[in-house]
OpenMM code with the backbone's topology and positions (N, CA, C; nanometers):
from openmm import Vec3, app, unit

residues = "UNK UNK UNK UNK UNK UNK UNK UNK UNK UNK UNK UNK UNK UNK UNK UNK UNK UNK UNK UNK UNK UNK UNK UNK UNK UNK UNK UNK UNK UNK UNK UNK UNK UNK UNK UNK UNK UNK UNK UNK UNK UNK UNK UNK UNK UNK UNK UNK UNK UNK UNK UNK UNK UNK UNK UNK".split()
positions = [
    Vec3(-6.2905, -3.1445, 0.6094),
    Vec3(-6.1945, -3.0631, 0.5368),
    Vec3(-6.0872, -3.1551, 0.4785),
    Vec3(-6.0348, -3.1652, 0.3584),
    Vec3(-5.9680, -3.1951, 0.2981),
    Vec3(-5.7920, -3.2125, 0.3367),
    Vec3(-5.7199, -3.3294, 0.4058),
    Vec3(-5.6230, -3.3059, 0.4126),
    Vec3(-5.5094, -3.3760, 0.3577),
    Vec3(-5.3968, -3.3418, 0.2962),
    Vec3(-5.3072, -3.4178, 0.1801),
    Vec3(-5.2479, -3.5167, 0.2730),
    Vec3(-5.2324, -3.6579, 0.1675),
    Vec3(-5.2170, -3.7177, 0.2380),
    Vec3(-5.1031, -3.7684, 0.2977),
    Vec3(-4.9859, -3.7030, 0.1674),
    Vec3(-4.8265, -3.7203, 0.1922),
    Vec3(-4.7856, -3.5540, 0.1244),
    Vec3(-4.6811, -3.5329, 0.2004),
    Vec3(-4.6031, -3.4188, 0.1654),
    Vec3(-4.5884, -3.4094, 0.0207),
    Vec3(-4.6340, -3.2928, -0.0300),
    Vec3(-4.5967, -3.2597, -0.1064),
    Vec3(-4.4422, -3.2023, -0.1656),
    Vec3(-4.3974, -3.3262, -0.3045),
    Vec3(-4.1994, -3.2390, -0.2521),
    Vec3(-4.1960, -3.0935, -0.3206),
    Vec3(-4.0882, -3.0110, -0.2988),
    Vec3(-4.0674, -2.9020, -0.3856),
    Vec3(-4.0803, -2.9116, -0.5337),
    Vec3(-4.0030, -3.0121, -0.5913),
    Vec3(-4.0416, -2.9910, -0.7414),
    Vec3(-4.2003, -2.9463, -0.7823),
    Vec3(-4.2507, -2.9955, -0.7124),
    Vec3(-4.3947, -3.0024, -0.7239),
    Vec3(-4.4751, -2.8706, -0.6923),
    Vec3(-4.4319, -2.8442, -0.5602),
    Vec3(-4.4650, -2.6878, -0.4789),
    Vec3(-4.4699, -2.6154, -0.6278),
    Vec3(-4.3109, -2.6106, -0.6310),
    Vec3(-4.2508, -2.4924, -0.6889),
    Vec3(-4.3317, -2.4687, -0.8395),
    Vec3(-4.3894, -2.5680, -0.9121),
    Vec3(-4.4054, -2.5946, -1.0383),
    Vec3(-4.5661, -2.5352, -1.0232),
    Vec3(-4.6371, -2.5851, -0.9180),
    Vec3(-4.7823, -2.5431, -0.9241),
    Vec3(-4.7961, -2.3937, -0.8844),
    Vec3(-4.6621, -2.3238, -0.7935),
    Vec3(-4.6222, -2.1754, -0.7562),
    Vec3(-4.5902, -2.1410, -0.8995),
    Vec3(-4.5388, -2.1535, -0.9623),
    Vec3(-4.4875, -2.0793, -1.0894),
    Vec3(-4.6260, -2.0529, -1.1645),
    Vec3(-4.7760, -2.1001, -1.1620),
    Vec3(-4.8555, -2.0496, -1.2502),
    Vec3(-4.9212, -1.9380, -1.1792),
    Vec3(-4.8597, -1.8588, -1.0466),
    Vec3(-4.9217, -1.7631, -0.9955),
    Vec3(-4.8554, -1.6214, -1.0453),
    Vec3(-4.7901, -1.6319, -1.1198),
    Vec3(-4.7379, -1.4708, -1.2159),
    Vec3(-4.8313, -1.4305, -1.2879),
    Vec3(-4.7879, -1.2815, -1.2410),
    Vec3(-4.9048, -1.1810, -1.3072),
    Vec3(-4.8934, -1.1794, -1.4452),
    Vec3(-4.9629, -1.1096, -1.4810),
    Vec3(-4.9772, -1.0765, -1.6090),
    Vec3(-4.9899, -0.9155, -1.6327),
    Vec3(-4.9893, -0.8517, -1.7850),
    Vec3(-4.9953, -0.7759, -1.7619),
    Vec3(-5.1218, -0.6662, -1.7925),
    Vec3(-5.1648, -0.6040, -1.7184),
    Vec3(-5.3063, -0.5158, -1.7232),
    Vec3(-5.3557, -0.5169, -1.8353),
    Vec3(-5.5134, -0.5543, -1.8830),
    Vec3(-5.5649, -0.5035, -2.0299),
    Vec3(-5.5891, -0.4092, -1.9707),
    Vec3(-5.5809, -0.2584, -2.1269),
    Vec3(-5.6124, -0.1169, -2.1676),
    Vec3(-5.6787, -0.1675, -2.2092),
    Vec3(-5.8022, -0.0310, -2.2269),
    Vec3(-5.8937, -0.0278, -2.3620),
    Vec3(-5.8877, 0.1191, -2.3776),
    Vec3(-5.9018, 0.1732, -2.4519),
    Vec3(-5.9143, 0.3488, -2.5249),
    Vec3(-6.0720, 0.3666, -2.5086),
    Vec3(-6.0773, 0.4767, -2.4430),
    Vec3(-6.1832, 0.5562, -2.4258),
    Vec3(-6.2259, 0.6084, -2.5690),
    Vec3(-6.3589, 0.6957, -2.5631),
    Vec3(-6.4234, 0.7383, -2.6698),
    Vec3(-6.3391, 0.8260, -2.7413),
    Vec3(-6.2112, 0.9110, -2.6695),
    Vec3(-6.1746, 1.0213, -2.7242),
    Vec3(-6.0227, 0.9431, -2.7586),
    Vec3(-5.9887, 0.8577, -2.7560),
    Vec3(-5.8855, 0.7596, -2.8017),
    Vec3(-5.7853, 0.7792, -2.6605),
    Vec3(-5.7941, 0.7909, -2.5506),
    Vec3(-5.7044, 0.7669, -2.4231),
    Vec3(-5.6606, 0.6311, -2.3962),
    Vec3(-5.5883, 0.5881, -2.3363),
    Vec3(-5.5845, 0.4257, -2.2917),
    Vec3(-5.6058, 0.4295, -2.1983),
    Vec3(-5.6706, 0.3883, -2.1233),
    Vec3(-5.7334, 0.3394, -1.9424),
    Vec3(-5.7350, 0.2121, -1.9240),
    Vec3(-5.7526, 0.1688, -1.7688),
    Vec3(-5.8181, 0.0670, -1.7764),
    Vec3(-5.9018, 0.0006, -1.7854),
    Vec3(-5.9801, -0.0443, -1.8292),
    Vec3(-6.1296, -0.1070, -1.8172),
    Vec3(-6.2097, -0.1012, -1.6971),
    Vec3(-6.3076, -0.0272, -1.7090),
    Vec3(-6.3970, 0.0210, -1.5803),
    Vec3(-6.3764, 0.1155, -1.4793),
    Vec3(-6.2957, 0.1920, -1.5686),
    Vec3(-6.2591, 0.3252, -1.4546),
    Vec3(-6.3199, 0.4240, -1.5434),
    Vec3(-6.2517, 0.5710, -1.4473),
    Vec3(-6.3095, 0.6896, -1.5714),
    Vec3(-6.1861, 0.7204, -1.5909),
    Vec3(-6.1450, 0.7725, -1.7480),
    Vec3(-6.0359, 0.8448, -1.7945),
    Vec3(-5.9826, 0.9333, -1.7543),
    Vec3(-5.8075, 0.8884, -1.7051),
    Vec3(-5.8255, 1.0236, -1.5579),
    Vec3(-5.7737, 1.1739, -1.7052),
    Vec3(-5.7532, 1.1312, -1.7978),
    Vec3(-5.7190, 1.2673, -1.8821),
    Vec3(-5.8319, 1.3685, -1.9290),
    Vec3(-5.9681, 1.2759, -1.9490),
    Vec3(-6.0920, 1.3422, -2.0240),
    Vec3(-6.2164, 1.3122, -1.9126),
    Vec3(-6.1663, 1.2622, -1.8243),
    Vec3(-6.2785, 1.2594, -1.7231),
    Vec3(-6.3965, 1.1656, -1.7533),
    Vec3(-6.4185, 1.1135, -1.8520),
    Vec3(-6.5557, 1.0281, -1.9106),
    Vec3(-6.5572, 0.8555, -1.8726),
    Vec3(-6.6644, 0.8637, -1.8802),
    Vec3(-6.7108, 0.7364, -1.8455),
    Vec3(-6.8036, 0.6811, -1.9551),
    Vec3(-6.8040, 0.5599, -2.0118),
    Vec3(-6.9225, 0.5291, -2.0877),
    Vec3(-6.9926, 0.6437, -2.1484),
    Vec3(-6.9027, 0.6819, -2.2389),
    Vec3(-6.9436, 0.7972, -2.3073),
    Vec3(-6.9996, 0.9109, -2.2402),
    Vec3(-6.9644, 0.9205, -2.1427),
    Vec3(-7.0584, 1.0656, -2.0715),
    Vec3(-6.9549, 1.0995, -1.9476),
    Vec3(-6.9469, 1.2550, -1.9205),
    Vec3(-6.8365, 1.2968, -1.8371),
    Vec3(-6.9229, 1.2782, -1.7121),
    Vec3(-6.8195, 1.2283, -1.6116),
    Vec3(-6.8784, 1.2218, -1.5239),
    Vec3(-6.7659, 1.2846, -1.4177),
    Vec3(-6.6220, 1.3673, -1.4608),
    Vec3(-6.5311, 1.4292, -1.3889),
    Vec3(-6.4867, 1.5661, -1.4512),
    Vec3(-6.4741, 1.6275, -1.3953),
    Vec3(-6.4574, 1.7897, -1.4793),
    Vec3(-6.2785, 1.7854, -1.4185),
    Vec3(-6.1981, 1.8003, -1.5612),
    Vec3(-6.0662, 1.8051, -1.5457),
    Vec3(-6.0275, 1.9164, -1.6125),
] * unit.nanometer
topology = app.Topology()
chain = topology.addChain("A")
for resn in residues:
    res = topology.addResidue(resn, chain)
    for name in ("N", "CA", "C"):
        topology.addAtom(name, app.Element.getBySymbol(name[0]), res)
């Protein structure tokens, strides 16, 4: 297993920690123009890949 071989200082920590911020969610619009997220079902129209698969 891999172990460092001198301490790592904070400037450093902190700088390779700073590329762990989120980002923010891609939407995509369903068939009937909703925004969701990608790979769910539309919680307004119930559909999935073009076909209902939730009765709302």
């Amino acid at each position: 297993m891999a172990v460092p071989k001198r301490k790592m200082s904070r400037s450093n920590t902190r700088s390779r920690r700073a590329q762990w911020k989120s980002g923010l969610p891609t939407l995509t619009k369903c068939d009937r123009g909703h925004t969701t997220l990608p790979h769910t079902v539309c919680p307004e129209c119930g559909r999935y890949d073009k076909r209902t698969v939730l009765d709302v």
